[in-house]
C-alpha positions as CSV (number, residue, x, y, z in Angstrom):
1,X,105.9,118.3,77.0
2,X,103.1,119.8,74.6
3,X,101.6,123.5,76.3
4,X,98.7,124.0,75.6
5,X,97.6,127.9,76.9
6,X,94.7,129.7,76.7
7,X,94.8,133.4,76.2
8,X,91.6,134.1,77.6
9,X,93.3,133.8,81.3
10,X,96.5,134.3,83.4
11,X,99.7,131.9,81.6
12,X,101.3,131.0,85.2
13,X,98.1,129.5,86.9
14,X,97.8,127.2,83.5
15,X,101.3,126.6,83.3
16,X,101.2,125.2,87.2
17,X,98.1,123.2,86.4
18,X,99.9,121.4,83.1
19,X,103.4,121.0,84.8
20,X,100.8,119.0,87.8
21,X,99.5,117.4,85.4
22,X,102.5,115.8,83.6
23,X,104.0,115.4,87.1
24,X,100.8,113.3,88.5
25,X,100.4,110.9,84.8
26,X,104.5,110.0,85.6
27,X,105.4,112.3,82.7
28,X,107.9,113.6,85.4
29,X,108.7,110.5,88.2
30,X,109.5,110.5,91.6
31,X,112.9,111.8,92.4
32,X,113.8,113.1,89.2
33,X,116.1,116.1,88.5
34,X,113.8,118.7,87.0
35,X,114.2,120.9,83.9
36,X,115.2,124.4,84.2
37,X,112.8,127.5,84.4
38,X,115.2,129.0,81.4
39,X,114.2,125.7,79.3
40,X,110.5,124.7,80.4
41,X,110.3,128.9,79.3
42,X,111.6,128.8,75.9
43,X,109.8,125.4,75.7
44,X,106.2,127.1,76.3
45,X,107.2,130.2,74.3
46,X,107.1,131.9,77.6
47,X,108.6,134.6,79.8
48,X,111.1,133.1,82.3
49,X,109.5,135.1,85.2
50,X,106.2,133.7,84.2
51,X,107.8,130.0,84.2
52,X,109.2,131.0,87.8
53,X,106.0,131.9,89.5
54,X,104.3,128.8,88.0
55,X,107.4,126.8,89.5
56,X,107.6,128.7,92.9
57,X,103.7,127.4,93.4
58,X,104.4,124.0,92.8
59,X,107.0,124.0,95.3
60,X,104.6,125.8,97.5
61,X,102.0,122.2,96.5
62,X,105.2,120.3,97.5
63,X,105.6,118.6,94.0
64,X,109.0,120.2,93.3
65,X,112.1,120.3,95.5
66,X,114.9,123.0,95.0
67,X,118.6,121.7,95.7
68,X,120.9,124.9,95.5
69,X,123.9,122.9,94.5
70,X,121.9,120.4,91.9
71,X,118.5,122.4,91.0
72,X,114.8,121.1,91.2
73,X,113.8,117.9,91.7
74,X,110.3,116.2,91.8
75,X,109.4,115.3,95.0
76,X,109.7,112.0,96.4
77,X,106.8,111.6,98.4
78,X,104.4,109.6,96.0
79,X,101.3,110.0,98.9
80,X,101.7,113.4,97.9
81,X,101.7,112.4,94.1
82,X,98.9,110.4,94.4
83,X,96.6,112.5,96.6
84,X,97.1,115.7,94.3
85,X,96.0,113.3,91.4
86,X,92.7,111.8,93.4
87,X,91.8,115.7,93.5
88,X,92.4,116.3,90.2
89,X,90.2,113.4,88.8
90,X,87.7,114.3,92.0
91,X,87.6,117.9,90.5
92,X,87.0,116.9,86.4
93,X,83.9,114.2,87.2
94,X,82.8,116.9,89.7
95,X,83.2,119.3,86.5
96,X,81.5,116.4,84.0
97,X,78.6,116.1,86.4
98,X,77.4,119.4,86.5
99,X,78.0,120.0,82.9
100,X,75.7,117.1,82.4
101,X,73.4,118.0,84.3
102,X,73.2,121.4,83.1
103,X,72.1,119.9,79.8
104,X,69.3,118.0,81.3
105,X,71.2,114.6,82.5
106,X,71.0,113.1,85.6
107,X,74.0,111.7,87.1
108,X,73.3,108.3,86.4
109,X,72.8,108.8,82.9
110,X,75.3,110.8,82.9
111,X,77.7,107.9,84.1
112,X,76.2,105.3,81.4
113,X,76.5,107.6,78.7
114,X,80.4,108.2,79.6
115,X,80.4,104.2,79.7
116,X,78.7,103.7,76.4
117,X,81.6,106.5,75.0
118,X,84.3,104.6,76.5
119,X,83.0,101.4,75.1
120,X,82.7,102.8,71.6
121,X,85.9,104.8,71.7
122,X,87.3,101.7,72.7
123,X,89.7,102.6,76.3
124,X,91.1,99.8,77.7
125,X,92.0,99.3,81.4
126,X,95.4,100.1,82.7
């Protein structure tokens, strides 16, 4: 997994949002065993604790599962999966809109000008 962090806010709230990520695009499926805090840390060029907290809240969100005897696991429940996905791709054309419109687009153009850049950029339905 690539980390991408931004220094101008906290690490664990971004680290939570990427590992989300990766688990909603299938980087992470259903059901399987989870990497360690002491690897996803050293991964990130991280503190552990940092790593932990991150972690702790996604088991909080539900999207990781803690086995004493065999570690984390993502979770099984693929509504869950899919639901915390609708809400992220709810919250970026939410985010896209206003920007938009906050440089003088309406939302309409604002759709056909993100069709016109998927046309020319050439993304093809899954």
């Amino acid at each position: 997994m690539e980390w991408n962090l931004d220094d101008s806010r906290s690490i664990w709230p971004q680290l939570r949002e990427q590992i989300m990520r990766a688990i909603v695009a299938g980087e992470y499926k259903p059901g399987d065993a989870f990497p360690t805090v002491r690897d996803l840390a050293q991964d990130a060029g991280v503190n552990r604790n940092t790593m932990q907290r991150a972690m702790a809240e996604l088991e909080g969100d539900g999207l990781l599962i803690t086995n004493r005897t065999s570690g984390r696991k993502v979770t099984d429940d693929q509504k869950l999966i899919l639901k915390i996905k609708e809400e992220l791709a709810q919250k970026n054309i939410e985010n896209f809109i206003d920007e938009m419109q906050s440089l003088g687009y309406t939302a309409e153009e604002a759709v056909k000008m993100a069709e016109r850049v998927t046309e020319k950029k050439g993304v093809n339905d899954k």
